[in-house]
RORO-21994 format. One record per residue: x, y, z of N, C-alpha, C, CB in turn. Coordinates in steps of 0.02 Angstrom, whole numbers, plus 32768, in hexadecimal, padded with zeros to 4 digits. Atoms other than C-alpha are relative to their C-alpha. Glycine has a CB too. Layout:
<nodes>
XYZXYZXYZXYZ/...
</nodes>
This chain:
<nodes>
7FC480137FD9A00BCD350AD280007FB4800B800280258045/7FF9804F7FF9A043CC810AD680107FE3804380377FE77FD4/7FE680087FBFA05ACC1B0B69804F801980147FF87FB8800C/7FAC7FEE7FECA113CC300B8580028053800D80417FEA7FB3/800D7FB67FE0A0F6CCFB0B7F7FDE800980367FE080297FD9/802C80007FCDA074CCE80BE680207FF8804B7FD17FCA7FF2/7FDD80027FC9A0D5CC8F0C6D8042802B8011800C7FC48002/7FDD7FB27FF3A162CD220C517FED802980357FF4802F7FC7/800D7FD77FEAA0F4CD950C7B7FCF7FEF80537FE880217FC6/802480117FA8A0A5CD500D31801C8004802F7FEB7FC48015/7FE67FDD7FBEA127CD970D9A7FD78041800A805380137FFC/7FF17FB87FF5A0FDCE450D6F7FC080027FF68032802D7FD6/80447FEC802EA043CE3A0D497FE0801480497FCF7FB57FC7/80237FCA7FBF9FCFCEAA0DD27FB27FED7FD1802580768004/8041802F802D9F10CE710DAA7FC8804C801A7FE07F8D802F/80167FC5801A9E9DCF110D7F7FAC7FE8801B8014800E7FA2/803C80167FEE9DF9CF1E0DC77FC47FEF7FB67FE6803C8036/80157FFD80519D76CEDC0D487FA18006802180207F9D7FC0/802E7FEF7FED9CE8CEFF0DBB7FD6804A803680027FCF800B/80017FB77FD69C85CFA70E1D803A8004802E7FBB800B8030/7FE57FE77FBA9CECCFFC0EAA7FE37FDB80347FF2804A800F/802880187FCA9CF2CF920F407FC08042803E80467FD9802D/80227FED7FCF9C68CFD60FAB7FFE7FDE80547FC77FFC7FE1/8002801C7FAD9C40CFC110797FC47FD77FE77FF080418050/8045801C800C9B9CCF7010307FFE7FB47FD27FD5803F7FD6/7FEB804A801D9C00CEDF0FD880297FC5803E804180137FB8/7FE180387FBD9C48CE88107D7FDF8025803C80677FFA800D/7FFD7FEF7FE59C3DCE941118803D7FDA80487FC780107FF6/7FCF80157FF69CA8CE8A119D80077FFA8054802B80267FDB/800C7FF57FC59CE3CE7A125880437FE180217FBA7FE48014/7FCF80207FF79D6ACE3712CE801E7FDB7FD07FF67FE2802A/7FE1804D80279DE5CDC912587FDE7FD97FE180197FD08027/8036803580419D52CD9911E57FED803E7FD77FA37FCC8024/801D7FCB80409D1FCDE711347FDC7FCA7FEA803880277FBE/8032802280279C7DCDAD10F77FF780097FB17FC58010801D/80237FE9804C9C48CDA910287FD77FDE7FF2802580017FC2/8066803E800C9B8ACD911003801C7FE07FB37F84804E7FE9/80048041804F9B6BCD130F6D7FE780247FCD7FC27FB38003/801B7FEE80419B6ACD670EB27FBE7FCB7FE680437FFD7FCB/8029801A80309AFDCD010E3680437FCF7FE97FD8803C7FC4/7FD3802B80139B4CCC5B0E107FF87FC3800D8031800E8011/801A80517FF09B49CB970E2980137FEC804D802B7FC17FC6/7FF480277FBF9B81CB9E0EE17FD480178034804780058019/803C7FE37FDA9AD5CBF50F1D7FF67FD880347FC180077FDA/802780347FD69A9ECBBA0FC880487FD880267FC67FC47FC4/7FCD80217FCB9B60CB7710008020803C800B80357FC07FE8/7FE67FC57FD29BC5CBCF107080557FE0801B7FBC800C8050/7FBA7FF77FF49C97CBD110608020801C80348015801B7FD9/7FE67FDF7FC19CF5CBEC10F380437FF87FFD7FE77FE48042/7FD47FEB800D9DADCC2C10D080317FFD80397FF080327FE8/7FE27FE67FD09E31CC061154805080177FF27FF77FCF8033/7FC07FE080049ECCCC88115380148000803B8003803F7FE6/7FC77FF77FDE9F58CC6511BF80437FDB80037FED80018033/7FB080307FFB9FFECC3E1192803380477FFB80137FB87FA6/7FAD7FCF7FF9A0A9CCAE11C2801580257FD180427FD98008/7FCA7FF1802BA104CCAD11167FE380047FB0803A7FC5800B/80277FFF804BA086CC9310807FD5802B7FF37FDA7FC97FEF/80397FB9800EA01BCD2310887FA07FEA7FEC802880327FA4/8047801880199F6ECCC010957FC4803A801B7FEF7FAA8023/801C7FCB7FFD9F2DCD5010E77FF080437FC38022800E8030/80197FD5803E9F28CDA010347FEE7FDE7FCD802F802D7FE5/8015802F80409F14CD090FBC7FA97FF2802380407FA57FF6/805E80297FFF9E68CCC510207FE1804580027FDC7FC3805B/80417FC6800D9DFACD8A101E800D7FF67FAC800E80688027/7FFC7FF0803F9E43CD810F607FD87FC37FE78049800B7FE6/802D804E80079DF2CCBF0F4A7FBF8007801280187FC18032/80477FF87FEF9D63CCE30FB07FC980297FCB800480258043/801E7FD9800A9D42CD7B0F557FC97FE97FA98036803A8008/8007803280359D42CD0F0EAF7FCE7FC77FFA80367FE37FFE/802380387FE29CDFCC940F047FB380057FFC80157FFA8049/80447FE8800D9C67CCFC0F1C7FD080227FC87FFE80208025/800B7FDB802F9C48CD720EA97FF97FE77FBC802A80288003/801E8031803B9C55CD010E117FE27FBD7FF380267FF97FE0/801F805580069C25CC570E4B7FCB8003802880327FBC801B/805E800C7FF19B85CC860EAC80217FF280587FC27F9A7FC6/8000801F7FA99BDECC480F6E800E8035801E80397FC5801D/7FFC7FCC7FCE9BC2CCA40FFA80557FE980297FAE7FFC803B/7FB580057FF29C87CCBC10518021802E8041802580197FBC/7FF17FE07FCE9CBECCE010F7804E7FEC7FF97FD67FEE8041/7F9F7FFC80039D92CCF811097FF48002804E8039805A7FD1/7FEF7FF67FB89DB9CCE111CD803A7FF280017FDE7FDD8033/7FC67FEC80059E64CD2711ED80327FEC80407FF880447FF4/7FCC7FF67FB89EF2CD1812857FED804D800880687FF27FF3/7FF97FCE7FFD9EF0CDB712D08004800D80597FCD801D7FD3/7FF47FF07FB19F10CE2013797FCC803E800D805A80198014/80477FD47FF49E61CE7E13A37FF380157FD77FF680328028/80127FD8803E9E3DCEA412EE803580027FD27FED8044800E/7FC57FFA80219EE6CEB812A880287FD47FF3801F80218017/800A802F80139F07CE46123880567FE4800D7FD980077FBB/7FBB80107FEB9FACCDD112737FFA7FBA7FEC8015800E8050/7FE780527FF49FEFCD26123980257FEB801E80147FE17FDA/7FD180127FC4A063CD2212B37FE27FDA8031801C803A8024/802D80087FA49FE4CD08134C7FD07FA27FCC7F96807F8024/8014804E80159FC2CC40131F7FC67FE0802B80437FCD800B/803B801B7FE89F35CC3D13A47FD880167FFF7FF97FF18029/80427FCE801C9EBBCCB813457FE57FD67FCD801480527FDC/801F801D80269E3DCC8912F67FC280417FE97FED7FB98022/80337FD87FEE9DB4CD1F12C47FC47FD57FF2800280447FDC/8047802D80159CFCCCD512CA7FE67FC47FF17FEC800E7FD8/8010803580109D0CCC3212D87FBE7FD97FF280187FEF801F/8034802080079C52CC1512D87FF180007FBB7FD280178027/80058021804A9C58CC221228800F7FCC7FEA801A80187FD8/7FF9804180169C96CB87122A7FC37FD37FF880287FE28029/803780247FF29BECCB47126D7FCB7FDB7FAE7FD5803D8033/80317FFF80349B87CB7011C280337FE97FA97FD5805E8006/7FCA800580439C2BCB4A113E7FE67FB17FE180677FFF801E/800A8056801B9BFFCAC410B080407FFD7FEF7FC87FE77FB8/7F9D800780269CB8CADB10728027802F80328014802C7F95/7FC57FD27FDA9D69CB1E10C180317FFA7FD6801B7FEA804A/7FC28004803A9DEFCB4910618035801B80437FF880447FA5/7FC07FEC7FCC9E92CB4F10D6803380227FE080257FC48022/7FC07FE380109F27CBCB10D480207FF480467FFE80537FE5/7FE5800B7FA89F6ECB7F118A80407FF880147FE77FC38022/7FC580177FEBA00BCB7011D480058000804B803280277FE3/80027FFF7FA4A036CB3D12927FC58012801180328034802C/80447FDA7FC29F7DCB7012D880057FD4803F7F9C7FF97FE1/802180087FC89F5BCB5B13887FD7801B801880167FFF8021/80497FCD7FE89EA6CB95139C7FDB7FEC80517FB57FED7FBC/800F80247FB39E56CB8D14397FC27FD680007FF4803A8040/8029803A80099DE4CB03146A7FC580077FD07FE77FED803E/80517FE680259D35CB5E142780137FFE7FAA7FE2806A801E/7FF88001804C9D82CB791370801B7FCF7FF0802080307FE2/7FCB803A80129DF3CAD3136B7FAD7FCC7FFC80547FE8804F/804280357FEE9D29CA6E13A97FD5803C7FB37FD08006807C/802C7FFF80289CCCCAD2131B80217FF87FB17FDA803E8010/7FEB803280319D56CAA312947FF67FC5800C803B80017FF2/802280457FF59D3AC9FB12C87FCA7FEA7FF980027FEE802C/8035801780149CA6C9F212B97FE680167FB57FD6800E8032/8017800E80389CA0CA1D120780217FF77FDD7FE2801C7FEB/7FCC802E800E9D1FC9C011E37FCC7FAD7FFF804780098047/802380357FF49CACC922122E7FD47FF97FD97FEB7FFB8035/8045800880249C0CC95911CC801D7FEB7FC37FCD80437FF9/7FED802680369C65C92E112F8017805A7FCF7FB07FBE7FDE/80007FCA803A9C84C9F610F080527FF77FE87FE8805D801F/7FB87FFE80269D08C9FA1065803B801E7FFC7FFB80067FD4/7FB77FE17FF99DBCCA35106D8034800B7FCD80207FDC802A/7FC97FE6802A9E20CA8E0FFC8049801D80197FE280327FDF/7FBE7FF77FD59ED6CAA41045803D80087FD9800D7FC4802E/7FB97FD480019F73CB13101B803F7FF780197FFA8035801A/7FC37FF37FDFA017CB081035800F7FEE804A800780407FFB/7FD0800A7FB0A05DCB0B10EC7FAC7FE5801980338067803A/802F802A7FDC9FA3CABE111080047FAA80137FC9800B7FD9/7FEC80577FF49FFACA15110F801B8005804E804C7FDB7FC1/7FEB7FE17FACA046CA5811C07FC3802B801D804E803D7FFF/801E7FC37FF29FA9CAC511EE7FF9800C805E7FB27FFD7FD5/80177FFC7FC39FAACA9D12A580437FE9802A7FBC7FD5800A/7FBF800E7FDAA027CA98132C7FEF8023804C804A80277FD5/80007FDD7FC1A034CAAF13EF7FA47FF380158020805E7FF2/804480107FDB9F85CA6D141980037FEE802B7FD77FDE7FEF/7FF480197FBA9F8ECA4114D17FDE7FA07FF67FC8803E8044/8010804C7FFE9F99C96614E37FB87FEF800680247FDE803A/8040800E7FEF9EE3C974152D7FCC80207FE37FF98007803A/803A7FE7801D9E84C9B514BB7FF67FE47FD57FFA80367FF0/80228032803D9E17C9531440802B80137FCA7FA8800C7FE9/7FD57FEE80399E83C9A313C2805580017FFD7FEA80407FF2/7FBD7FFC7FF49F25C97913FD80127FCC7FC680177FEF804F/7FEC8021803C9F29C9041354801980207FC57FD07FE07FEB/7FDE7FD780399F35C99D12DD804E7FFB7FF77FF1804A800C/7FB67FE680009FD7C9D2131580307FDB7FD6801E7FFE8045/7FEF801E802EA04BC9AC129380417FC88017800D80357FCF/7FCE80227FEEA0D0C95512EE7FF37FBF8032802A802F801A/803280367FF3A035C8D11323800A7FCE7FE17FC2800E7FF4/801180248043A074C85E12A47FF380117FBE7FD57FE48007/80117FCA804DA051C8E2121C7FCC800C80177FF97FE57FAA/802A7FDD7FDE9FC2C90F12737FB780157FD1802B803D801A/803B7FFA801C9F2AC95D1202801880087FD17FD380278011/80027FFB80589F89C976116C800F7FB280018046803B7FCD/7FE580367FFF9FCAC8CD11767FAB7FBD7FED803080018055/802C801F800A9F29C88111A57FC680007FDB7FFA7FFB8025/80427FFE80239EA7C8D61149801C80237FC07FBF802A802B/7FEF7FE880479F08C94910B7802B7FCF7FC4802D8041800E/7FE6803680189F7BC8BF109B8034800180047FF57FF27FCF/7FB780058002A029C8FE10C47FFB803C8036802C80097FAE/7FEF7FD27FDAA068C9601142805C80347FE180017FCE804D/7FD07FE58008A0F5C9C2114D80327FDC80107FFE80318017/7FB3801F7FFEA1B6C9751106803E801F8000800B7FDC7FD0/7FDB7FE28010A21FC9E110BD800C80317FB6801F7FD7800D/801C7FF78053A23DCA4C102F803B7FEB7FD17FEA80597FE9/7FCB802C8022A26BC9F20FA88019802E7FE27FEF7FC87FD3/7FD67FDA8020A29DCA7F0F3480318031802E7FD780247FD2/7FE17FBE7FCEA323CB1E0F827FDA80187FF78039802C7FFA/804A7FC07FFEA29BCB900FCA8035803E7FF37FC4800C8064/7FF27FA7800BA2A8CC340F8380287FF77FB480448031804F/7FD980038010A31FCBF80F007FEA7FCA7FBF802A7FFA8034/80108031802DA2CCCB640E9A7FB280037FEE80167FBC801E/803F80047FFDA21BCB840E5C7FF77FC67FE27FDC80337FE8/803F802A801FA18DCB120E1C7FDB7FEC7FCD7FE0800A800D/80487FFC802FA138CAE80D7F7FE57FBE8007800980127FA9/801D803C7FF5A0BACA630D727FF77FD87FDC7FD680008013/800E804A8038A099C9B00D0D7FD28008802F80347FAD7FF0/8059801F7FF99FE6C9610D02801F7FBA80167FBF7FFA7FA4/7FF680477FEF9FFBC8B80D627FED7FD37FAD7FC17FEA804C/8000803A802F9FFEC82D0CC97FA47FDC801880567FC08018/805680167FD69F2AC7F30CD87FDB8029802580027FCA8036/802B7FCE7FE99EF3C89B0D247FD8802E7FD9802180228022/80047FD080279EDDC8F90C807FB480117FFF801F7FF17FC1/803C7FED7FF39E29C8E30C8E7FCD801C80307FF27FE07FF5/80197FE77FB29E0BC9240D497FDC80377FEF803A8016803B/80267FA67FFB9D70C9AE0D478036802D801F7FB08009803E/7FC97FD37FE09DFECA000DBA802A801E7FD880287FDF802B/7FDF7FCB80329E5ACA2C0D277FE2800D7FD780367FF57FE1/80167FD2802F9DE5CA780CCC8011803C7FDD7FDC800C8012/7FD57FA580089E2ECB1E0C86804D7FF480227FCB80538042/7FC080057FEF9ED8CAED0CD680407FE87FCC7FF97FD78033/7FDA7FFA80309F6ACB010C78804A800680367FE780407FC9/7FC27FFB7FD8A025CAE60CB580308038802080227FE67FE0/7FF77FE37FE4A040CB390D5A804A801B80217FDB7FEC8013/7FBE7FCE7FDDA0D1CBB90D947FED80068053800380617FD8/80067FFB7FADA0EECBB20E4E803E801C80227FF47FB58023/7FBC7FE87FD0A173CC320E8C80187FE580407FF880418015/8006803A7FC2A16BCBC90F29801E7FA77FE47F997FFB8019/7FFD805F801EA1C6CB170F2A7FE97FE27FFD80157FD3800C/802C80667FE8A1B2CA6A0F337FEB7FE48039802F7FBC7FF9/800480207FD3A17FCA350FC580057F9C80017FC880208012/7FEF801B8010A1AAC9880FEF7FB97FC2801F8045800A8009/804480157FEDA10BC90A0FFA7FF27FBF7FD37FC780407FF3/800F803D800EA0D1C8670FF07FBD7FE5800380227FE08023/803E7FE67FE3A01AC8670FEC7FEC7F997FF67FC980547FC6/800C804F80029FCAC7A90FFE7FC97FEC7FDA7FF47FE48043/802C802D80499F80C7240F977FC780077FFF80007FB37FF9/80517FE380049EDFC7690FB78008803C7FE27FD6800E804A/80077FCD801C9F06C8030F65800780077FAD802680228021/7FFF8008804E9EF2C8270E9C8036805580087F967FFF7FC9/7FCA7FD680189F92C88D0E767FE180257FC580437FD67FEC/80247FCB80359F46C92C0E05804080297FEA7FBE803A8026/7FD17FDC802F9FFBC98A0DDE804C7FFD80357FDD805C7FEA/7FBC80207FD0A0A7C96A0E14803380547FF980367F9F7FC9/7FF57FD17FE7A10FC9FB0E3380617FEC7FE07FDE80058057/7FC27FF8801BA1BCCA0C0DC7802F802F80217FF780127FC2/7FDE7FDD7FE1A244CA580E24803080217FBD80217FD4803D/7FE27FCB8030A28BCAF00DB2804E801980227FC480487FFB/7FC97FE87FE9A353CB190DA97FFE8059801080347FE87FCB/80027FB87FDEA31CCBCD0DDD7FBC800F802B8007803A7FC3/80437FE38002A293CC400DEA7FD380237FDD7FFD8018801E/80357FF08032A244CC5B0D507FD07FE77FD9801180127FE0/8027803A801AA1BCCC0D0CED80217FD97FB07FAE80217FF5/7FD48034803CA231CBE20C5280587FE28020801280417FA9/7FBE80237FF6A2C4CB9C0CC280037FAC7FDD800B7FFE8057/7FFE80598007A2E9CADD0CA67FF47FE1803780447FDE7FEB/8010802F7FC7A2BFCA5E0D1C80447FEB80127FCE7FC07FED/7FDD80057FD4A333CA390D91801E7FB77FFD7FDD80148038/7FF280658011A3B0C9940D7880157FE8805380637FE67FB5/7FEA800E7FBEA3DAC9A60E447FE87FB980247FE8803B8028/801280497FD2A3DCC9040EB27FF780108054804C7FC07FF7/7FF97FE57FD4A3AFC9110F5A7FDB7FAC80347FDE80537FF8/800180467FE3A39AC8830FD97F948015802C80657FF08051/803F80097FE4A2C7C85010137FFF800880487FE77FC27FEE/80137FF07FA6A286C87A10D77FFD7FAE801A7F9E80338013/802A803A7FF5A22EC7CA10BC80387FC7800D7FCB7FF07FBE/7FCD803D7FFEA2CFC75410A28049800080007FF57FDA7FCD/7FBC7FDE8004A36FC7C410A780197FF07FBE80357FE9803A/7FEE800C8041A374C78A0FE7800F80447FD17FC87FD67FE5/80177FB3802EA3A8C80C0F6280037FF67FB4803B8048800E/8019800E804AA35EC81F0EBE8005803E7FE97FB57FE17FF5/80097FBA801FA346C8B10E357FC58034801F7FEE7FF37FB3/803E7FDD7FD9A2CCC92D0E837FC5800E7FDC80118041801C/802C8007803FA26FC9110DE57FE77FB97FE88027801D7FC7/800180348008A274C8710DDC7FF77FB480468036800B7FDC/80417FC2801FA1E8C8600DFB8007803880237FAB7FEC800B/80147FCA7FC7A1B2C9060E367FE47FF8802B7FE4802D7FF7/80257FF57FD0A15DC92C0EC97FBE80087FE1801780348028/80357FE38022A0AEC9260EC57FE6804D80277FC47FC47FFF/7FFF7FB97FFDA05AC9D20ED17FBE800C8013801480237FC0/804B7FED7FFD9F9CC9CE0ED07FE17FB77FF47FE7803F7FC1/802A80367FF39F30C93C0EFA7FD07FF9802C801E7FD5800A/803A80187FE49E87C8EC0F257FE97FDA803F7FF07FE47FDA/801E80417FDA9E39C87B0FBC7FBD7FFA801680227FF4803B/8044800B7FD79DA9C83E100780007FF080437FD97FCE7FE7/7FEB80187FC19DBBC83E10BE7FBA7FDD802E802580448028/804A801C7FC69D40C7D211357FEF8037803180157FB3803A/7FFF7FD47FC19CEBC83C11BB7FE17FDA80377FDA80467FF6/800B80077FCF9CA0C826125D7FA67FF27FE0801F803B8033/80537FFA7FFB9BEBC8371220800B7FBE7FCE7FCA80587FE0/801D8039801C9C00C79711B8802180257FB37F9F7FF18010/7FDF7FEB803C9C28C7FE1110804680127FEE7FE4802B7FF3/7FB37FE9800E9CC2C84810B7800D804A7FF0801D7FD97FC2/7FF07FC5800A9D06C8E710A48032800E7FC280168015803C/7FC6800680559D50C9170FEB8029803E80117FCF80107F9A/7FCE7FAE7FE69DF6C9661019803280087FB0804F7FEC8066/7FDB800080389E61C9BE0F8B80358036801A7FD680107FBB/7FCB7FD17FDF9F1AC9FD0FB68038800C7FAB80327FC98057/7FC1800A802E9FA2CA530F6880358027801D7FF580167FB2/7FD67FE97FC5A04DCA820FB0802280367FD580377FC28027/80027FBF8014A04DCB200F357FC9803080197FFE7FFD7FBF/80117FD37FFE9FE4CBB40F3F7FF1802780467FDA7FF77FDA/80087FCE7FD0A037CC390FA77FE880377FD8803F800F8029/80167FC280179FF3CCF30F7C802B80057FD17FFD803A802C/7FE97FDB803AA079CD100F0080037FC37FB6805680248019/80208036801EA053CC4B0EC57FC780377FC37FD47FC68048/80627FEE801E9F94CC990E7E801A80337FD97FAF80248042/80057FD980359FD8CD0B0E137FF87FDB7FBC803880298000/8018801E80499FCACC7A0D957FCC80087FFD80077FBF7FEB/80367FF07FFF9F1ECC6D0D4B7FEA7FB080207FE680207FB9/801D80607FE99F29CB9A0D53800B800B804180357FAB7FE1/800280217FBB9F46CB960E037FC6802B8013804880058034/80427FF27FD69EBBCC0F0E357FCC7FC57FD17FE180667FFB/8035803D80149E4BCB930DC57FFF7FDF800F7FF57FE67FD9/7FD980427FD29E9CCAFA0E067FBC8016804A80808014801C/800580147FB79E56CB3E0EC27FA8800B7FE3802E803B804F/80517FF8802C9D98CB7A0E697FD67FC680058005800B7FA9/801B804E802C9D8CCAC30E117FFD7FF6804380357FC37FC2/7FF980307FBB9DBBCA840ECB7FAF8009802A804F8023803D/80347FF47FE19D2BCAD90F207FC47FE07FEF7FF980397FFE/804E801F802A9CA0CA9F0E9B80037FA27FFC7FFD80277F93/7FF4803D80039CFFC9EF0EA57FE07FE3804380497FF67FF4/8010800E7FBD9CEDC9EE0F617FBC7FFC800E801B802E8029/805C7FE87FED9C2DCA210F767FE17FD97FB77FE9807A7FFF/8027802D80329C06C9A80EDF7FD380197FD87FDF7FD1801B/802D7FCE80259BD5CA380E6B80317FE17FA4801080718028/7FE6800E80209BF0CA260DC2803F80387FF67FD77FEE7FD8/7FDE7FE2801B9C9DCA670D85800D802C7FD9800D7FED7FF9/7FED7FD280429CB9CB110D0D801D7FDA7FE58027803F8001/7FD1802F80319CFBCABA0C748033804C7FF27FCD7FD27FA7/7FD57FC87FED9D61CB770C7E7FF7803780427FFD80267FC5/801F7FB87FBD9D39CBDE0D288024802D7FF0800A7FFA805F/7FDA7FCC80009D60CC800D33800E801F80307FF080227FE0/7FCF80097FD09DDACCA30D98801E8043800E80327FCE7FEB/7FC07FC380019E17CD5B0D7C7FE38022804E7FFC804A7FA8/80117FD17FC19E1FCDCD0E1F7FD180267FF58031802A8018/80227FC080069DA8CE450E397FFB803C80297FCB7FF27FFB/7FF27FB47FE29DFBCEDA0E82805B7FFA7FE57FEC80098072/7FA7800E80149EBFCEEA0E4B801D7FE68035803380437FEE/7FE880217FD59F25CE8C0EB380427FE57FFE7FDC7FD98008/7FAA8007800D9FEFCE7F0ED2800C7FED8037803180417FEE/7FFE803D7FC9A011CDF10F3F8054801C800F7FF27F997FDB/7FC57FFB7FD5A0ACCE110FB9802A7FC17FF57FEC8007804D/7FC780357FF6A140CDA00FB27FF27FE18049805280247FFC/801980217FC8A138CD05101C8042800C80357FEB7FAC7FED/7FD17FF97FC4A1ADCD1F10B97FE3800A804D802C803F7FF0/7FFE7FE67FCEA1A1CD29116E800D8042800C801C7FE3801A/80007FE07FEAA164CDBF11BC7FEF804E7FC780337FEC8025/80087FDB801DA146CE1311177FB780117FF780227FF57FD5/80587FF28001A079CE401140800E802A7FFB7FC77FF7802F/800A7FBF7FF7A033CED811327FE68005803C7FDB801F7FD1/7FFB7FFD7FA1A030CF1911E97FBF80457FF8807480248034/80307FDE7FD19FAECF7212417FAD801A7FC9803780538025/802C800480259F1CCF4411BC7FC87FD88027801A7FE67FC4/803B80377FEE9E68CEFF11F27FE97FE77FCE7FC680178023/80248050803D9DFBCE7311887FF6803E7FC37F8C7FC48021/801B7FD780339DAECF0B11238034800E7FBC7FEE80448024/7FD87FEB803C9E41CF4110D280277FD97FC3802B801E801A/7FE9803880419E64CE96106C7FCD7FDB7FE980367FC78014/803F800580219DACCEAB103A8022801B7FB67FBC80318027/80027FD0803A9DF2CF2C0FB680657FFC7FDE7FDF8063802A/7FB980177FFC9EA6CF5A0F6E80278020802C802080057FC5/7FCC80027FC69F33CF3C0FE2804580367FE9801D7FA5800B/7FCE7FD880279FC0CFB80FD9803E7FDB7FDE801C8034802F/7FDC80328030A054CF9A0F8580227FC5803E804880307FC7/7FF180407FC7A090CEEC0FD680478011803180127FAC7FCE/7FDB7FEA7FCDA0EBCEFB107680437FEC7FF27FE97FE9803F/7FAE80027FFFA1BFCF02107C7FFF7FB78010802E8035803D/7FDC80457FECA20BCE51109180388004802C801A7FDC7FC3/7FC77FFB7FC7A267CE3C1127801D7FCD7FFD7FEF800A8045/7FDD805A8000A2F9CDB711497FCB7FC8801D804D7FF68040/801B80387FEAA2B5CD131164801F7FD3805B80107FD37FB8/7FE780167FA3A2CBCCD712327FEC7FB680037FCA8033804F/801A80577FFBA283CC27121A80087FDE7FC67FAF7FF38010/8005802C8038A283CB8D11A67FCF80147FE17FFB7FBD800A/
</nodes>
């Protein structure tokens, strides 16, 4: 199958288990956290810490499916800590956090965040490994991940409307606008011009993102890794989009292609302890995002980039349990599920309800 079939067929593709029956003896689990011990692999000895909570992207099913990947073929041990309301798993509730002390022991975090307001104890042990220098891999609506932190709390900088707040200051962009029509204009991706050689694209090949453009300006400290083509529909052989639409930054309006938006990029952020923290964002991969194969590689490469491992010159990336990611929308979770059950496969993905928010 050639690329172009290939990308055809990634609406409709459902991913087949290619390993045993999950067992209770392959995770474990507890309030709003799912643990996965470390297969055999090059990330022996570090320890991934997965945060799911955002409303409308379904990171509550893309990070157990990453983790599980994480673990199982690359050797890292992988905790997922979820939103939830006494067990039951909720992205709604923006001041859950399950188990934050996993934060304590995390060499890496991969974010799925939107609006959090955690309470002081989990907002002070992200911070602090944030300070030690652990690396950050960041998703989508993680350019906004924090909101509503009370003025007096050491963390009243996250909040995104701080100035851009933690995506702003440490991912590199906060939340603008979306540049493409959500729902209406997807995504494919260009290699920044001088990136072609990034370990990060190792195995990466030009990404489909049912999800738009978001609109983002990331700064001269950042190495632009793939820019983000706004598509006249929603398929992966539409055309790119000749629409003009006016900038956040200068009320100017240009082609929305011209240039594109960027999409996925690098930094090195200073920390508190004197060192830097290697952050890598991209304002694609919601759950129905990862049905490509390049973007789950894309976030793989990120992890081994972050923790200064060497790079798969191809990782492998396939799921390992079948897995049929839900359409991104508000309010479309699966309801009255605990951590366990997005250890294994999820039923079929929950109804899509109207959308009530931007």
């Amino acid at each position: 199958m050639n690329r172009r079939s290939l990308l055809l067929a990634l609406p409709a593709l459902t991913f087949l288990a290619c390993s045993t029956p999950l067992r209770a003896a392959d995770f474990t689990s507890g309030l709003g956290w799912l643990e996965f011990p470390a297969g055999k692999g090059p990330g022996a000895g570090k320890h991934v810490v997965l945060l799911a909570g955002d409303e409308e992207y379904r990171s509550e099913e893309s990070m157990p499916m990453l983790a599980r990947i994480l673990a199982e073929k690359h050797g890292f041990r992988c905790t997922v800590l979820f939103s939830h309301d006494g067990g039951v798993i909720n992205p709604n509730n923006q001041k859950s956090l399950g188990r934050p002390e996993a934060l304590d022991s995390a060499d890496a975090l991969v974010l799925g965040l939107r609006f959090r307001s955690w309470n002081a104890d989990a907002l002070a042990r992200f911070d602090a490994a944030l300070r030690r220098g652990v690396p950050i891999v960041a998703t989508r609506t993680s350019t906004h991940a924090f909101s509503g932190i009370p003025k007096d709390s050491p963390q009243a900088w996250y909040n995104f409307n701080a100035s851009g707040g933690f995506g702003r200051k440490v991912l590199g962009e906060t939340w603008v606008s979306h540049w493409g029509r959500h729902k209406s204009e997807a995504c494919r991706s260009a290699v920044e011009p001088g990136a072609e050689g990034s370990p990060l694209l190792n195995g990466v090949g030009a990404v489909f993102a049912d999800t738009d453009v978001y609109e983002a300006y990331p700064p001269a400290d950042a190495k632009v890794l793939l820019r983000g083509l706004v598509l006249k529909g929603m398929s992966p052989e539409d055309a790119p989009s000749e629409g003009c639409k006016k900038r956040a930054t200068d009320k100017q309006e240009q082609g929305v292609n011209q240039p594109a938006m960027a999409v996925a990029w690098t930094r090195e952020v200073p920390n508190a302890s004197g060192g830097s923290n290697r952050v890598f964002t991209t304002t694609m991969a919601s759950a129905s995002d990862l049905a490509d194969e390049s973007l789950r590689r894309l976030l793989v490469n990120a992890v081994f980039w972050g923790l200064k491992l060497d790079v798969p010159a191809r990782a492998d990336v396939a799921p390992v349990v079948q897995w049929k990611p839900s359409k991104y929308s508000f309010n479309a979770f699966h309801k009255g599920l605990r951590a366990e059950a997005f250890a294994g496969v999820l039923p079929d993905p929950a109804p899509v309800e109207p959308a009530k928010k931007k």
